[in-house]
KOLMARTI-179345 format. One record per residue (C-alpha): residue number from 0; residue in one letter; x, y, z. Coordinates in steps of 0.02 Angstrom, whole numbers. Example, Ala and Ser with C-alpha at 12.3 -4.5 7.8 and 13.67 -1.06 7.14 Angstrom:
2
NODE   resi   resn        X        Y        Z
NODE      0      a      615     -225      390
NODE      1      s      684      -53      357
// end
This chain:
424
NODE   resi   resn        X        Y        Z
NODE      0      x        0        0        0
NODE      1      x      130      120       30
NODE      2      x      214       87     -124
NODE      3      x       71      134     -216
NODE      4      x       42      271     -126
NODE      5      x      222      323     -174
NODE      6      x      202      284     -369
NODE      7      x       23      383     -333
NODE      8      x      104      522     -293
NODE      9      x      248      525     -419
NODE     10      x      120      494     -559
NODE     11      x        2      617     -493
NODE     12      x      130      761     -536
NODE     13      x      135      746     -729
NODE     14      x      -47      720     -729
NODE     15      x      -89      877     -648
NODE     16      x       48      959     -746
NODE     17      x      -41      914     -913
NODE     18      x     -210      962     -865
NODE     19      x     -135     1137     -793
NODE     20      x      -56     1150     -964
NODE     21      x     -217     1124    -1064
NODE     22      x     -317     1249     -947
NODE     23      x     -395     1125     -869
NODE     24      x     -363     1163     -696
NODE     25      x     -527     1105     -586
NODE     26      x     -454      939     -664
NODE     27      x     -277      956     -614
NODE     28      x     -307     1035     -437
NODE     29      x     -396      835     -405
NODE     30      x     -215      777     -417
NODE     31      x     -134      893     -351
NODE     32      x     -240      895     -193
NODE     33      x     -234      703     -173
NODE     34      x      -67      731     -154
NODE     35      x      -74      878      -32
NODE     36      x     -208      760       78
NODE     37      x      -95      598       84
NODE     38      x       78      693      110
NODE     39      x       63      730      298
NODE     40      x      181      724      422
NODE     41      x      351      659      394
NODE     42      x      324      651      213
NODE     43      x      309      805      171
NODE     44      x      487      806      191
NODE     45      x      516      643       77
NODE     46      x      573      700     -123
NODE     47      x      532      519     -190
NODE     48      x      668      543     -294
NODE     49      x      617      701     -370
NODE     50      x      688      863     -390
NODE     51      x      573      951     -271
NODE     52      x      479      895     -125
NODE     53      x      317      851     -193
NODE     54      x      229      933      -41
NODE     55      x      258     1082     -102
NODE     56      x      272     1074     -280
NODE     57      x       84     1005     -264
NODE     58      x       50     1167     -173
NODE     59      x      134     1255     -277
NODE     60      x       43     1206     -438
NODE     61      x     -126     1221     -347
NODE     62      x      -77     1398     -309
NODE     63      x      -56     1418     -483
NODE     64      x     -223     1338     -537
NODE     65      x     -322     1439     -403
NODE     66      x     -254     1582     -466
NODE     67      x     -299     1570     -624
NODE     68      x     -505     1546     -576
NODE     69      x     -491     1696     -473
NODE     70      x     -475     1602     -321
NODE     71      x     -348     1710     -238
NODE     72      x     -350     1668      -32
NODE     73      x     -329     1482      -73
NODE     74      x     -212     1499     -187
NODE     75      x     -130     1619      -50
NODE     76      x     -163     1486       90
NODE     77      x      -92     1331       11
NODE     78      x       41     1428      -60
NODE     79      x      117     1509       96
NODE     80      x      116     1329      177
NODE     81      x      233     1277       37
NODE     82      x      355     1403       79
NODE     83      x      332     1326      271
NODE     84      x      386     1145      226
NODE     85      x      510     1206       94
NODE     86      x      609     1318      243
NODE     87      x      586     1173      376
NODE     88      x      656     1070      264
NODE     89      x      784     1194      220
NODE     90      x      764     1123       24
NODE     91      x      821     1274      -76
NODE     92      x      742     1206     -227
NODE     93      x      569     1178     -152
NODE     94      x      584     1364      -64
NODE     95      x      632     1451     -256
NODE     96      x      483     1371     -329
NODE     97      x      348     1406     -170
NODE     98      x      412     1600     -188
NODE     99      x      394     1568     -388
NODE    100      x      223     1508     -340
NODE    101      x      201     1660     -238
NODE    102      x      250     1792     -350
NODE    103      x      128     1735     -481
NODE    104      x      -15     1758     -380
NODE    105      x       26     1936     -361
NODE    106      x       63     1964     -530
NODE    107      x      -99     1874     -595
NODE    108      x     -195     1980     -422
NODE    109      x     -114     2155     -499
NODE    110      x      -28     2176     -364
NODE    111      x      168     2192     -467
NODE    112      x      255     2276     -327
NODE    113      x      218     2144     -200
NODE    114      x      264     2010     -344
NODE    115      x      407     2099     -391
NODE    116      x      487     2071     -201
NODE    117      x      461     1894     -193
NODE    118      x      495     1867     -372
NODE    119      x      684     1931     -338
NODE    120      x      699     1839     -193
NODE    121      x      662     1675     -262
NODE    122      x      788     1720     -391
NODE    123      x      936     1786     -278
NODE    124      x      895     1576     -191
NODE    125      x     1041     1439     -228
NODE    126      x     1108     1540     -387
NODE    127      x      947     1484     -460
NODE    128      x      965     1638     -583
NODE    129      x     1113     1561     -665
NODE    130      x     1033     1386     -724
NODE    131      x      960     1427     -882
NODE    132      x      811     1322     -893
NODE    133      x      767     1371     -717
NODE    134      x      818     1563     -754
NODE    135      x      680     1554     -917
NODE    136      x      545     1506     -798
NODE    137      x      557     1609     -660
NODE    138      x      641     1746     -724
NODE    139      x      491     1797     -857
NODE    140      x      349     1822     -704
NODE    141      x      469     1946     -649
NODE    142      x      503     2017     -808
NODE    143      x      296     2026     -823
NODE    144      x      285     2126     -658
NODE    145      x      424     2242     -684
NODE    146      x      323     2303     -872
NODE    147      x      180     2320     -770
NODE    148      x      252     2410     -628
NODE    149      x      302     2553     -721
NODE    150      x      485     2473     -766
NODE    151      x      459     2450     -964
NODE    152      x      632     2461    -1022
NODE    153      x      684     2355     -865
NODE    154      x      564     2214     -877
NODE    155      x      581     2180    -1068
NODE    156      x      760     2146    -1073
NODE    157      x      751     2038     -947
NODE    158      x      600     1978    -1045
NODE    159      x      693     1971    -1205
NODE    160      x      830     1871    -1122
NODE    161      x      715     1734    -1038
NODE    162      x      647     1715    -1212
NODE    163      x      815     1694    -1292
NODE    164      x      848     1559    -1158
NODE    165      x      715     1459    -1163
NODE    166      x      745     1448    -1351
NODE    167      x      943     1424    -1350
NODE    168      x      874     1291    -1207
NODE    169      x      750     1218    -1283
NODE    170      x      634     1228    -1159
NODE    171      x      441     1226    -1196
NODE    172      x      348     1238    -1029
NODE    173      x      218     1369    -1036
NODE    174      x      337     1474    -1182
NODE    175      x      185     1540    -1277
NODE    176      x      128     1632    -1096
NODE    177      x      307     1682    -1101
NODE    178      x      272     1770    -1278
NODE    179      x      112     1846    -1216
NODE    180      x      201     1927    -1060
NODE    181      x      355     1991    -1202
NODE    182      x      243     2059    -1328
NODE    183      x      120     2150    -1186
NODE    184      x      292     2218    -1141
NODE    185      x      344     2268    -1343
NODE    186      x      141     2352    -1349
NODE    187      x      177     2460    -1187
NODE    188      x      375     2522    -1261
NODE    189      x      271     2582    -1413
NODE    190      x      319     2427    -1534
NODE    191      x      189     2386    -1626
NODE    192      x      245     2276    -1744
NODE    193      x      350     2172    -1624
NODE    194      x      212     2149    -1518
NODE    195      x       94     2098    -1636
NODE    196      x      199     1970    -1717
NODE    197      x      247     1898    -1540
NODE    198      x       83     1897    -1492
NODE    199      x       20     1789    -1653
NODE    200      x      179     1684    -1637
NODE    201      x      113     1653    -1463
NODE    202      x      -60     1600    -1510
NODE    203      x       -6     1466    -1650
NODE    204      x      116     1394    -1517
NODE    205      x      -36     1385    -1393
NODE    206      x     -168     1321    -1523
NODE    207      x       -2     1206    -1573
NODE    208      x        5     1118    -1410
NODE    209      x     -195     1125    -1353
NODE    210      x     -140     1245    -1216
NODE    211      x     -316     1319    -1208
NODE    212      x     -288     1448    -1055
NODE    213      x     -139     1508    -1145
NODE    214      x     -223     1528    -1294
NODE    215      x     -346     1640    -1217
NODE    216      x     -199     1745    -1142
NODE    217      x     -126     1758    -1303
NODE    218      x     -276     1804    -1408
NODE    219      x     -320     1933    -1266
NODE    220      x     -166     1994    -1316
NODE    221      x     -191     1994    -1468
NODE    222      x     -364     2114    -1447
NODE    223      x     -232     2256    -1361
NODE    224      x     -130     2272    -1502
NODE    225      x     -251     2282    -1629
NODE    226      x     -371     2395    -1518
NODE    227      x     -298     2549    -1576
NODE    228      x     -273     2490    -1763
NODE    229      x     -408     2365    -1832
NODE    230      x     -562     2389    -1731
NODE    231      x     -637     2237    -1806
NODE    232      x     -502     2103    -1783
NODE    233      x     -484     2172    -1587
NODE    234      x     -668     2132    -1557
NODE    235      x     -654     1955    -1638
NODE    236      x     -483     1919    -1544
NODE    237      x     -569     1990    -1357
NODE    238      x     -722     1884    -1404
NODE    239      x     -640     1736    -1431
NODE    240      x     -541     1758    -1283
NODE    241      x     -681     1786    -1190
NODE    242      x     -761     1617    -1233
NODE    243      x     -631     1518    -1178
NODE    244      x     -586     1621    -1019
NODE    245      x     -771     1584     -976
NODE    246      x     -777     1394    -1028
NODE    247      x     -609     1372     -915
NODE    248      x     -685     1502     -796
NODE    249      x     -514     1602     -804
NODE    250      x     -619     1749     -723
NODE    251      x     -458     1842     -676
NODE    252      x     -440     1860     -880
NODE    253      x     -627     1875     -901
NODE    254      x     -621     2028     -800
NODE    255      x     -482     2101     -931
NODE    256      x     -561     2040    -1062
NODE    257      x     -729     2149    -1044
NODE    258      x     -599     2288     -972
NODE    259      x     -535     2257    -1163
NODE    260      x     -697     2280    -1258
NODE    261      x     -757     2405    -1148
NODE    262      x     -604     2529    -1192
NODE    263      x     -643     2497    -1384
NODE    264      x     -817     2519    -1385
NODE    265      x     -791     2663    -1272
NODE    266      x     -656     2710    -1438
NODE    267      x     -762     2664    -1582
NODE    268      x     -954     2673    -1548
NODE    269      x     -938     2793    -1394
NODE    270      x     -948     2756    -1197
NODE    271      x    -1131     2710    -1176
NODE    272      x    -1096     2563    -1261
NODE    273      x     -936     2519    -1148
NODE    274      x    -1090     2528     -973
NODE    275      x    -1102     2326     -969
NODE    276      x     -931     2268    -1003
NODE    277      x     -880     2403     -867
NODE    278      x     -980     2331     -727
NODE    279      x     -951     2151     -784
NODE    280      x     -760     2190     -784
NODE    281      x     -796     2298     -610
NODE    282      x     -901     2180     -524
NODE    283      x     -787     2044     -564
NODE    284      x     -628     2127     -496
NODE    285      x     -728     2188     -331
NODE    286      x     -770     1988     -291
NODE    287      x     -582     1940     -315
NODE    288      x     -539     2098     -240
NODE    289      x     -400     2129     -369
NODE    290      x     -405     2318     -304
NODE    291      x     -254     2371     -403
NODE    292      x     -349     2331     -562
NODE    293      x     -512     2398     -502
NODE    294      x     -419     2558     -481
NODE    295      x     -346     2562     -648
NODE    296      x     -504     2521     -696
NODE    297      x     -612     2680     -613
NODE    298      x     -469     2777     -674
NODE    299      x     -489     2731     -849
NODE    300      x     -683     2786     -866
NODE    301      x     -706     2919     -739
NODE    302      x     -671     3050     -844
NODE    303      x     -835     3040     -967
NODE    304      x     -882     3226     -913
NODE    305      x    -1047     3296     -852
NODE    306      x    -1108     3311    -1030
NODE    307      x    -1066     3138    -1091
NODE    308      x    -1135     3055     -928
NODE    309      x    -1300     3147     -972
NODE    310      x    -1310     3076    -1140
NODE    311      x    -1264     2907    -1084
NODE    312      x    -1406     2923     -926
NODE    313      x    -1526     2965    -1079
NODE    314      x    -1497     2835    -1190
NODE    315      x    -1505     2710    -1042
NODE    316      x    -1668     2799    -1000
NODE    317      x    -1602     2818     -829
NODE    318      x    -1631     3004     -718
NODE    319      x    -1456     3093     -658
NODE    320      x    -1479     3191     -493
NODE    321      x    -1390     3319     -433
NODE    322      x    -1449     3309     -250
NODE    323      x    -1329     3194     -126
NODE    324      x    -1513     3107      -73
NODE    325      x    -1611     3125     -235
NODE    326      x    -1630     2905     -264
NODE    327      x    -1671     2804     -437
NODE    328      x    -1797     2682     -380
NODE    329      x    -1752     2536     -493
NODE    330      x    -1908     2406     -544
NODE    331      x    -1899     2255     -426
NODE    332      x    -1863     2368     -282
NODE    333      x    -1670     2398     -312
NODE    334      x    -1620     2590     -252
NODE    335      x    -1483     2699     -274
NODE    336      x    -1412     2858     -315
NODE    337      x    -1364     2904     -482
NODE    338      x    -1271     3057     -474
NODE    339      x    -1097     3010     -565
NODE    340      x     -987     2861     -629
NODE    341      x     -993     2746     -499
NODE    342      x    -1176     2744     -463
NODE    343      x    -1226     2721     -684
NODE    344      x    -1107     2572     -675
NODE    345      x    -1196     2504     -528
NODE    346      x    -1371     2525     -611
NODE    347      x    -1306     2414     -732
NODE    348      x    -1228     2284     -629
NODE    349      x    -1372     2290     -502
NODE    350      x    -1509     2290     -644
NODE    351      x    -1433     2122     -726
NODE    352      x    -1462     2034     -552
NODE    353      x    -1629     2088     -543
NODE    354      x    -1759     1938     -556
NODE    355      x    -1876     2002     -670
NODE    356      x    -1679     2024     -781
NODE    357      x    -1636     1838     -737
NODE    358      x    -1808     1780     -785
NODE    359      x    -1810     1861     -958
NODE    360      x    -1650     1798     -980
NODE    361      x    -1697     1632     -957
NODE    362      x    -1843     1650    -1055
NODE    363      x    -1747     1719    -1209
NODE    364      x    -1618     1577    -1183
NODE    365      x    -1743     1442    -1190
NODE    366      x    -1824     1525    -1344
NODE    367      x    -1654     1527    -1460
NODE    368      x    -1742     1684    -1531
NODE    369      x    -1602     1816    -1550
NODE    370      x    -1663     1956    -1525
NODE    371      x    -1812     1941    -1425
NODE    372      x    -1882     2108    -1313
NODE    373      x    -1849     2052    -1122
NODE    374      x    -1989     2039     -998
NODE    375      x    -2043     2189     -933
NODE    376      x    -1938     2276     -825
NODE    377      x    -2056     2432     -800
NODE    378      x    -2167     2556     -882
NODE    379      x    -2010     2655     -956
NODE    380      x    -1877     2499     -982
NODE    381      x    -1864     2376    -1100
NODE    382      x    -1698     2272    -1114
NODE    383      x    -1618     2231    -1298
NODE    384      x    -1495     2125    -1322
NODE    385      x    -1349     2185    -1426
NODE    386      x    -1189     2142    -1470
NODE    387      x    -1020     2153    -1530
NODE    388      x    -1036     2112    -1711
NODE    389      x    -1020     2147    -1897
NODE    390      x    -1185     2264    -1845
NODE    391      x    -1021     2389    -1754
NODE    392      x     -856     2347    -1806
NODE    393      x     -849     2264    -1987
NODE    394      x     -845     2078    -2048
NODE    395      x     -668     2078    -2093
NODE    396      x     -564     1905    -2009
NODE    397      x     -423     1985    -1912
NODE    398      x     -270     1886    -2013
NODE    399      x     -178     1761    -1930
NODE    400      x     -213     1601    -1870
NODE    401      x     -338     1617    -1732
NODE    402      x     -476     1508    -1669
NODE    403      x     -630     1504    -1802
NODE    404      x     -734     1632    -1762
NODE    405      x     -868     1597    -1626
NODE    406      x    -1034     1693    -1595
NODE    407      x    -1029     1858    -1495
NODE    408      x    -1057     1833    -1305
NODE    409      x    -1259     1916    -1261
NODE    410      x    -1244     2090    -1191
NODE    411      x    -1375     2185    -1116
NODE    412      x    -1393     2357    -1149
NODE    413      x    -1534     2456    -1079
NODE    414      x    -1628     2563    -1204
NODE    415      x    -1769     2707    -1208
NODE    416      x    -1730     2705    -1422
NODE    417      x    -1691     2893    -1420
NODE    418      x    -1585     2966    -1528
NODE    419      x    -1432     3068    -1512
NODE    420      x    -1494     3230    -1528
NODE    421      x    -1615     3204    -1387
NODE    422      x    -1489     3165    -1289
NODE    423      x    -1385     3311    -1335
// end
């Protein structure tokens, strides 16, 4: 029995390793966690002839899955008693990869400072920085945080040189996430054309292996650098991305990936159409409390202007107030104020978990038709369903090789059918 136990264990590893690297990772946390449950005790000091204690590289990886779905304190609790058994064991190896473990939960949280300082530290371990496999996997997380923090120039060399390694190395393990950090690091230096070709070299290396959560990263990616140039191809690519973040339930990336299509409807169809993917994105970073992102976020569409928030209130069919206790009373008893920002994107969010929303929904749903009227949501509302489409942004395929083109995700938008100029 305990011999099987041991081969368990051992073969339990690779399994969850290949399920984490197809996106599957409610399927790989099962083997990592059997391991987690049966390695008590002593044995969590045992290496069964591994490179790393297996306690903690099980943690480790379940960090990493948990991370991925959003699931931030258990990624944060299982994580930080890796680092325990690695320093009790006083196993530098196991202690590089439970800070590695670490790190990327801050980094995928938003929080790059924090990830930054345990990202170095795992480096500075054992001279881990000077083996080069080890140097391409570890070093590109920090690489990733430094961009983000501010430190562009900084983080893609070190980028740049943890893709040269992994090349002159040969080493495959999670290398098209490795092109998706570099070229998010080429689009914020102001290269456009090396990101975008690092970011589609990414994607066919993803859709190459079946790495389905990378792919999502990478065709995310993808929607960035084409925001600003080909409207129509961004839409497709955050779309797509979109689908599989949901079907994987990557929320952390769902949450940017409505951020995404927000910012270019906001760019090419104006900001009353970027309302829904703003509290989807918002609500979803307020439930993971990623509050470094939600920041970014309110910073990014605060700044509609008196005027514009008018016209959007209008063609929501919604009533601004100017009084702090002046209250919208919302059908199916929701109330609030709606005075500024903050309190429109509420509405929204608020209005989509109202029942008489849900029920319509369901109702539309179980009809298939496309573009049936909601139930009634009150005297003055009626909700239309909307999307976006070749109706917005074109019928062009972006070029490339990206997933076949999937149908646009529903999205509500709330609509009195006034024009413009009424709203002016």
């Amino acid at each position: 029995a305990i011999a099987d136990q041991r081969m368990q264990v051992v073969t339990n590893i690779p399994m969850g390793l290949l399920y984490h690297a197809v996106g599957d990772y409610r399927r790989a946390i099962e083997f990592f966690q059997w391991n987690v449950d049966r390695l008590e005790r002593d044995s969590t000091h045992e290496r069964f002839g591994l490179f790393g204690l297996p306690s903690v590289f099980s943690r480790v990886f379940l960090a990493y899955c948990y991370s991925e779905l959003g699931e931030f304190a258990k990624a944060n609790a299982v994580v930080e008693e890796a680092i325990s058994i690695a320093t009790a064991a006083d196993h530098t190896f196991s202690q590089v990869y439970a800070y590695l473990g670490l790190g990327y939960l801050h980094i995928r949280k938003g929080d790059f400072e924090r990830g930054i300082a345990v990202l170095e530290r795992a480096l500075e371990l054992g001279q881990f920085s000077q083996i080069p496999v080890a140097f391409a996997y570890g070093a590109s997380y920090l690489g990733y945080a430094l961009v983000h923090a501010g430190r562009v120039t900084e983080g893609l060399a070190l980028l740049e040189r943890t893709t040269d390694e992994a090349i002159s190395s040969r080493f495959v393990a999670r290398h098209s996430l490795r092109l998706v950090y570099l070229s998010e690091a080429y689009l914020l230096a102001g290269r456009y054309d090396a990101a975008a070709a690092t970011a589609q070299t990414a994607l066919d290396l993803a859709q190459k292996h079946k790495e389905r959560g990378h792919e999502a990263y990478a065709l995310r990616v993808m929607g960035e650098v084409e925001r600003l140039h080909d409207p129509a191809a961004a839409a497709t690519y955050y779309r797509d991305a979109l689908q599989i973040s949901n079907a994987l339930s990557m929320r952390p990336l769902e949450a940017q990936c409505h951020w995404g299509l927000a910012r270019l409807l906001r760019e090419t169809e104006g900001p009353e159409r970027s309302v829904e993917h703003i509290a989807l994105a918002k609500a979803l970073f307020r439930d993971m409390e990623m509050t470094s992102y939600l920041r970014q976020l309110d910073a990014d569409f605060q700044n509609f202007g008196a005027k514009r928030l008018s016209t959007i209130a209008c063609k929501l069919n919604l009533q601004l107030h100017s009084s702090e206790n002046s209250r919208l009373f919302e059908p199916g008893g929701i109330t609030m104020p709606v005075k500024d920002y903050e309190a429109l994107v509420n509405v929204v969010t608020q209005l989509r978990l109202n029942p008489p929303y849900q029920a319509a929904e369901a109702m539309r749903r179980r009809s298939g038709a496309a573009a049936m009227a909601a139930a009634p949501l009150g005297s003055t509302y009626r909700a239309r369903r909307h999307s976006v489409d070749d109706r917005h942004l074109g019928t062009d395929r972006p070029h490339g090789k990206s997933a076949q083109r999937q149908p646009a995700a529903d999205v509500l938008s709330i609509n009195a059918g006034v024009a413009d100029d009424e709203c002016a």
